[in-house]
N, C-alpha and C positions, 0 to 999 in steps of 0.2 A: 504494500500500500504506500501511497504517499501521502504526503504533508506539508502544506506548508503555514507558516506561521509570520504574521507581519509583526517585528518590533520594533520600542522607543529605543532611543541614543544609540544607533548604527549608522558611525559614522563617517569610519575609514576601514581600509586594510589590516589596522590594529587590530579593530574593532570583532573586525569578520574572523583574523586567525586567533583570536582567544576564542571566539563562540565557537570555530571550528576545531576547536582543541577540547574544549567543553563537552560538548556534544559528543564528541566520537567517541568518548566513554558510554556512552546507552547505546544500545543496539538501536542502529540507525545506520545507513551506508548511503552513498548518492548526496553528497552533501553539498547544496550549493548556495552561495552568501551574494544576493543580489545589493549592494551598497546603495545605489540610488533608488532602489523602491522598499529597502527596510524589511525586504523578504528572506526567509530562510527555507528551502525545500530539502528533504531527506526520503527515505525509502525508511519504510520501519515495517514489523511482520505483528509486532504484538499493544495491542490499542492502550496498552500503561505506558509504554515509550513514550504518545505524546506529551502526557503531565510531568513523566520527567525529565523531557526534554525542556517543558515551560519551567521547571521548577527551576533546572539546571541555569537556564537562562534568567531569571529574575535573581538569582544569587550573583550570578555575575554583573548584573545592572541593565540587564535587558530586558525588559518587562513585553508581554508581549501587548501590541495593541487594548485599548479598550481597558487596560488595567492601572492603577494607580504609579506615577511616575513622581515619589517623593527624591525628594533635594537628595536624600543618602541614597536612594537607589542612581539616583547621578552620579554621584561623585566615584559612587562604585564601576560606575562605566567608563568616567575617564582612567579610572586606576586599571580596569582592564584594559582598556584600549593602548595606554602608554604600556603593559606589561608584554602587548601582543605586538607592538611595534619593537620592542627588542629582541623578539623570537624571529622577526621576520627572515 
């Protein structure tokens, strides 16, 4: 199956290689970080991957759409994004 998921503070290539460093720990494969529409698509087999995939991603600062986008869930996104721009 697939999925895709629109998220807040996706902002760069930082951005996209923390979430895709995130993510690949759940059983998810097919992983693709659209940056200018804030999209993330994956291939998942089991219908719990997608909560932990949203979970996985709001611990890191990415909230997905539609959900609460506080100050420290920001801050948490810049601190991933600058963590994911040194792995580049």
């Amino acid at each position: 199956m697939k999925a895709k998921i629109i998220v807040q503070n996706l902002k760069c290539n930082g951005c996209a290689n923390t979430i895709r460093k995130k993510i690949a720990h759940a059983d998810v494969s097919d992983i693709n970080i659209n940056i200018e529409e804030s999209t993330i698509t994956f291939q998942y087999s089991n219908d719990n991957t997608i909560v932990s995939v949203e979970e996985m991603l709001l611990k890191a600062g990415y909230p997905k759409e539609g959900d609460a986008n506080a100050t420290t869930t920001k801050v948490k996104s810049f601190v991933s994004c600058a963590i994911g721009k040194t792995t580049l």
